[in-house]
C-alpha positions as CSV (number, residue, x, y, z in Angstrom):
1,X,-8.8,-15.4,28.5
2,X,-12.2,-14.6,27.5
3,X,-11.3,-12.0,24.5
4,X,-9.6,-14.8,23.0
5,X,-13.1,-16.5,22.6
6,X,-14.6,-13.7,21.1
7,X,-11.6,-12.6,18.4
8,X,-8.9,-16.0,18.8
9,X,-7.1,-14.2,15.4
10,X,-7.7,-10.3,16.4
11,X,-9.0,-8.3,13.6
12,X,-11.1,-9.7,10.6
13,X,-9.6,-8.0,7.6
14,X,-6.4,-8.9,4.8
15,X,-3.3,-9.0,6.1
16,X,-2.6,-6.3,3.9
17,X,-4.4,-3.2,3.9
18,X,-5.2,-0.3,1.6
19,X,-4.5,3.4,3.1
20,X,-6.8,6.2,1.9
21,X,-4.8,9.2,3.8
22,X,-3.7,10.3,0.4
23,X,-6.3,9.6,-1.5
24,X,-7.2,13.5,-2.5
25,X,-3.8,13.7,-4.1
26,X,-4.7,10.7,-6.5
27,X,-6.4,12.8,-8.7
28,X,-9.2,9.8,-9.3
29,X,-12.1,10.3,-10.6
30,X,-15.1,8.0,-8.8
31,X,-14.6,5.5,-11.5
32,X,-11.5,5.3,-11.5
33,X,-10.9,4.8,-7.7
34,X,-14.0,2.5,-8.0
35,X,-11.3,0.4,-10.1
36,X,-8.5,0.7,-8.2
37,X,-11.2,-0.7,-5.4
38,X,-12.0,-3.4,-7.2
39,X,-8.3,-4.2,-8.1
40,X,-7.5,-3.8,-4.3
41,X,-10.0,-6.7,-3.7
42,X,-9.3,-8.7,-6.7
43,X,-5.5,-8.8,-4.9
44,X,-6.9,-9.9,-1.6
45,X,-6.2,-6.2,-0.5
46,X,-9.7,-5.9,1.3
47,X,-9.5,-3.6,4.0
48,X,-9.5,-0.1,3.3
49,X,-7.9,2.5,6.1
50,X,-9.6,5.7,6.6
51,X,-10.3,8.3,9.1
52,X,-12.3,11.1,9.1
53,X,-9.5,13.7,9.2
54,X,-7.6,12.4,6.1
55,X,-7.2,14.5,3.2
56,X,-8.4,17.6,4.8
57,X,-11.5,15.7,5.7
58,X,-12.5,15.1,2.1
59,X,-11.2,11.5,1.7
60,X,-14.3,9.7,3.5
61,X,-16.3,11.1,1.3
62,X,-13.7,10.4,-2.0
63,X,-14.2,6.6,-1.1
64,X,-17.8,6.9,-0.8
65,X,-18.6,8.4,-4.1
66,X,-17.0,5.3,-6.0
67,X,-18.3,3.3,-3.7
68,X,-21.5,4.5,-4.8
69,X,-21.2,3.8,-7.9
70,X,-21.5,0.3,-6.8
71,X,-23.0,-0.1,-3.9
72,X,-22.6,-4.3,-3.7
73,X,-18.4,-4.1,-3.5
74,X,-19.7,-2.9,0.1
75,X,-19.6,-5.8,1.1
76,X,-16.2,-7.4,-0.2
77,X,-14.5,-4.8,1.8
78,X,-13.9,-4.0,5.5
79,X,-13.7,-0.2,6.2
80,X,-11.4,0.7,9.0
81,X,-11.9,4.6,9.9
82,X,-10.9,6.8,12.7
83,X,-12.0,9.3,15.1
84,X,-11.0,11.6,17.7
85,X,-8.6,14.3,16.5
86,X,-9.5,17.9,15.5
87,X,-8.2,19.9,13.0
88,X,-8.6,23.5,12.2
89,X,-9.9,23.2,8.6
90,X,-12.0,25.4,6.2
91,X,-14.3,22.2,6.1
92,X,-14.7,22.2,9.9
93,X,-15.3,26.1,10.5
94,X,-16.0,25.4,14.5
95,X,-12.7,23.6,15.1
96,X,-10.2,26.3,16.3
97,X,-7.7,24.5,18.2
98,X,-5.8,21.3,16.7
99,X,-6.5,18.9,19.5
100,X,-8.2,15.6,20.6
101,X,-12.0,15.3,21.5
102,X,-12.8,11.7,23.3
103,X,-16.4,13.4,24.4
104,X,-19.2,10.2,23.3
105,X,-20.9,13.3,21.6
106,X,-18.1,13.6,19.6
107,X,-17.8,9.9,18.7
108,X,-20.8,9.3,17.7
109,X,-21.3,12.6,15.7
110,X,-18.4,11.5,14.3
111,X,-19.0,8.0,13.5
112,X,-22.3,9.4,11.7
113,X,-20.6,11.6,9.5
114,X,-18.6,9.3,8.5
115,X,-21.0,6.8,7.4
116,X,-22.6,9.5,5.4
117,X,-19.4,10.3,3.5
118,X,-18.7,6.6,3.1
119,X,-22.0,6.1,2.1
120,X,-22.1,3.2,4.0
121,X,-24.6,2.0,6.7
122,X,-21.8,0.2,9.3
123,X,-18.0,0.6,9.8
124,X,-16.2,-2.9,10.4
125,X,-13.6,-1.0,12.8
126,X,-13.6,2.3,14.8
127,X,-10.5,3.3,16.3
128,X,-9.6,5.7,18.4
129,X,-6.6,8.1,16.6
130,X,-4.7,9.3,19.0
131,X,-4.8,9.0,22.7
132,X,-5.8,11.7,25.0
133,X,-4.7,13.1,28.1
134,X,-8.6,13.5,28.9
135,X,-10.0,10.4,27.7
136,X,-12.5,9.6,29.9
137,X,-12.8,5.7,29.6
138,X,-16.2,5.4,30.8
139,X,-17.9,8.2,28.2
140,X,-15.8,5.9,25.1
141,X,-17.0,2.9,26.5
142,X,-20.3,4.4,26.7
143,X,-20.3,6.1,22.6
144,X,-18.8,2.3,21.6
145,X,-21.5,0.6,23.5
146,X,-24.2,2.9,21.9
147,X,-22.7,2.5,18.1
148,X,-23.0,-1.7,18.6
149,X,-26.2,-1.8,19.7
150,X,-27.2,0.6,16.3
151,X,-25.4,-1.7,14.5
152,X,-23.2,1.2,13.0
153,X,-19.9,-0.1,14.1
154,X,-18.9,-4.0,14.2
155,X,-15.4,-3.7,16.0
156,X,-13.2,-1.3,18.0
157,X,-9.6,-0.6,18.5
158,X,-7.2,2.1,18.7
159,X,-4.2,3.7,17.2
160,X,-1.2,4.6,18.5
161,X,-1.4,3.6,22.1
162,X,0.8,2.6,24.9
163,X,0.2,-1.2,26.4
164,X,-1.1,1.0,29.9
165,X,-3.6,3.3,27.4
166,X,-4.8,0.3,25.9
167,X,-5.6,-1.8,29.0
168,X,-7.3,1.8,30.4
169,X,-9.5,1.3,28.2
170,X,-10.2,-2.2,27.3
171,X,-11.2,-2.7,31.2
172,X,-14.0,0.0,30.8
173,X,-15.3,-1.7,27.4
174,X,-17.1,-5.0,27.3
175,X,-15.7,-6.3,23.6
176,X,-12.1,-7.1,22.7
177,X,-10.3,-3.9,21.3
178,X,-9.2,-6.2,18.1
179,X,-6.5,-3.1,16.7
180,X,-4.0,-1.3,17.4
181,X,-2.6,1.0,14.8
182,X,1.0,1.8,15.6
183,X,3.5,3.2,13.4
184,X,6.3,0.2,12.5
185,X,8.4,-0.5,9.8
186,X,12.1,-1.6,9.5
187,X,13.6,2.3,10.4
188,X,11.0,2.4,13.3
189,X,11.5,0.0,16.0
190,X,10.3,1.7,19.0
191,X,7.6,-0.5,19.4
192,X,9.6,-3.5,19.1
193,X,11.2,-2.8,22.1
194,X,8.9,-0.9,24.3
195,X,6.5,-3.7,24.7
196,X,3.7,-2.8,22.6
197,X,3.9,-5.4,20.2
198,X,4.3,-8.1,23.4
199,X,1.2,-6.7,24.6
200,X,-0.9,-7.3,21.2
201,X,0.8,-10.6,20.7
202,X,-0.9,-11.7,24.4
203,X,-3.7,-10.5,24.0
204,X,-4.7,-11.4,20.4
205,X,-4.6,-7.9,19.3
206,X,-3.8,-7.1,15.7
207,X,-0.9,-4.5,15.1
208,X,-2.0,-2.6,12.1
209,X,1.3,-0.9,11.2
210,X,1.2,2.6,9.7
211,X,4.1,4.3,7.3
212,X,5.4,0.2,6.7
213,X,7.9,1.9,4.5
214,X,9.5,4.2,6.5
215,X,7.4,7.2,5.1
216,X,9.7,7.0,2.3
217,X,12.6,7.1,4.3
218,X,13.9,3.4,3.1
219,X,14.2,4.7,-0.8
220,X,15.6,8.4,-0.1
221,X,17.1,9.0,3.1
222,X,20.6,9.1,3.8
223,X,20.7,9.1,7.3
224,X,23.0,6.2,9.0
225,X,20.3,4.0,9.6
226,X,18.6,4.0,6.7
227,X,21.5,3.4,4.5
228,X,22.5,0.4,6.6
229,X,19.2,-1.0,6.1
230,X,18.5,-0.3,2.9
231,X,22.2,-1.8,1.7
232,X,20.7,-4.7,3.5
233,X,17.8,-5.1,2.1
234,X,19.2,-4.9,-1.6
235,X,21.7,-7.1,-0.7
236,X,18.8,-9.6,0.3
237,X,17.0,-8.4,-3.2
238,X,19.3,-10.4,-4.8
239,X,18.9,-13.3,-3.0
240,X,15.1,-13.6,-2.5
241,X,14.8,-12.2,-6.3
242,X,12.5,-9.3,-5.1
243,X,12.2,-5.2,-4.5
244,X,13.5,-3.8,-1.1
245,X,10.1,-2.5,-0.6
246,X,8.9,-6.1,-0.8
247,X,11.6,-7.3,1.5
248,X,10.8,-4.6,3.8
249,X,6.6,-5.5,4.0
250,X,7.9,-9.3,4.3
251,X,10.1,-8.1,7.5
252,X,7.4,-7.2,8.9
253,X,5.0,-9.7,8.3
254,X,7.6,-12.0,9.7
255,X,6.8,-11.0,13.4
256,X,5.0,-13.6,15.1
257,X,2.4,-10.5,16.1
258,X,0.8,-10.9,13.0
259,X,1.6,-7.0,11.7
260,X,-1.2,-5.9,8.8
261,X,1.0,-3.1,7.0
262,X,-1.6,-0.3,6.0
263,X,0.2,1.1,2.1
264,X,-0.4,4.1,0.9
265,X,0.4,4.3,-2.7
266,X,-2.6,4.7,-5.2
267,X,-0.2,3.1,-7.8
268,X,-1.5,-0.1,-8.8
269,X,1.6,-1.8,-9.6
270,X,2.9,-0.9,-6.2
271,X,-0.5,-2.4,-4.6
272,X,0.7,-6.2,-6.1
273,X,4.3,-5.7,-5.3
274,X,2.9,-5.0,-1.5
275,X,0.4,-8.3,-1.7
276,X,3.2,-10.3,-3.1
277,X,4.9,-10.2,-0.1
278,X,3.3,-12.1,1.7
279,X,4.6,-15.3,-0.6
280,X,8.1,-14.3,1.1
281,X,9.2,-15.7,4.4
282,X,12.4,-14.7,5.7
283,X,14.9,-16.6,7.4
284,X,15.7,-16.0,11.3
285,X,19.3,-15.2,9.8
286,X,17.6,-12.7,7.4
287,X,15.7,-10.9,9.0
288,X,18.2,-10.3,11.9
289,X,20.2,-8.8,9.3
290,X,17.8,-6.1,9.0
291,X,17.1,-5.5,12.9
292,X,20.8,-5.5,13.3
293,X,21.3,-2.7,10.7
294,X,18.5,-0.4,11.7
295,X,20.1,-0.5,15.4
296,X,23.1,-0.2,14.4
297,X,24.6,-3.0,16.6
298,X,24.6,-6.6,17.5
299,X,22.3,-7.7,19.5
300,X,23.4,-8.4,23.2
């Protein structure tokens, strides 16, 4: 009960957040993703999703130079970045096996080059990428405890754990783990069900939820489950007078977890469809709708 006193909401970011992962296929120049920044802010949009592998491990350092440009929008903005997965890359010469490193070395190296390519001097939230199956708990607890007292990291979570990982870790670190990045959306409901969500919900936990959209799955695919849902969801178009992919942000938002979807799109107009979704609220009949077509049946 004690983590509740520290973070009673979880995470201190918009409920919406900005993905960088494809940020090196934008084709920005500095000023212009300076702009789409500042647009992102001027939206509400004010956490921006990174980690240090993203783009080939060039899209830190993409962010940074706008940022840069103009160093005071620091501040309007709460960085989430990552750490802990190693891939084999022309930038990274000494990485020659795709795998995790959870080694406090590593974290900390890590942490440091990425506040050089941000061109920041703190990161608002760390998270851990990817579990590993040799995570020592102790050595992260002792990397997160060394970052804090620096000052070079505010807040730490994790992405893409289990309810067990999670607690492995939380009882070896002394602050709330405020995040847990997971991959949800309408066509992914694994975590629905497998009582990761339930988990974040008790203990105050934000669920950032990665690929919101179905990786693109909701507009394209034509598998069984995506055409029931997305039939749904233009069905429901109509009737809230709105885009499927809003409908599909506003399902998710829905959950009494309090889900941040993390979009990805550099398109602007995209960006404002995404932050007006949070103006729709979905009925209980609604939004059962959508759960019952991405199942595929009733529910019991």
């Amino acid at each position: 009960m004690m983590r509740h006193q520290y973070h009673p909401l979880g995470f201190e970011g918009s409920r919406i957040a900005q993905g960088f992962w494809r940020a090196n296929e934008w084709q920005m120049s500095s000023a212009e993703l300076l702009s789409f920044v500042e647009s992102c802010v001027e939206l509400g949009v004010t956490t921006m999703d990174h980690a240090d592998i993203y783009g080939d491990y060039q899209c830190e350092a993409l962010f940074g130079q706008a940022l840069a440009l103009k160093p005071s929008l620091r501040e309007k903005v709460e960085i989430v970045t990552k750490c802990g997965i190693l891939l084999p890359s022309s930038h990274k010469p000494d990485i020659k096996v795709h795998r995790y490193d959870y080694r406090a070395e590593h974290i900390i190296a890590s942490v440091d080059q990425s506040l050089a390519s941000l061109k920041c001097e703190y990161i608002d939230t760390l998270l851990m990428h990817r579990p590993s199956p040799l995570m020592d708990a102790d050595e992260v607890a002792q990397a997160f405890d060394l970052l804090f007292t620096l000052g070079k990291v505010k807040h730490f979570g994790v992405s893409n754990y289990s309810p067990a990982q999670f607690d492995l870790l939380q009882s070896r670190v002394e602050a709330p783990l405020v995040v847990n990045q997971v991959e949800l959306s309408a066509l992914e409901l694994k975590h629905f069900n497998d009582g990761c969500l339930d988990h974040m919900q008790q203990h105050a936990v934000t669920p950032m939820a990665w690929s919101p959209l179905g990786g693109g799955r909701l507009f394209s695919s034509n598998d069984e489950s995506s055409l029931r849902v997305r039939n749904v969801l233009t069905e429901l178009a109509d009737k809230y007078e709105t885009g499927i992919d809003q409908l599909a942000l506003a399902w998710l938002l829905r959950h009494p977890a309090g889900i941040c979807p993390v979009v990805g799109s550099g398109n602007l107009e995209r960006l404002k469809l995404a932050a007006a979704s949070l103006a729709i609220t979905l009925s209980d009949d609604d939004w059962f709708k959508v759960w019952i077509a991405s199942q595929g049946h009733s529910v019991a």
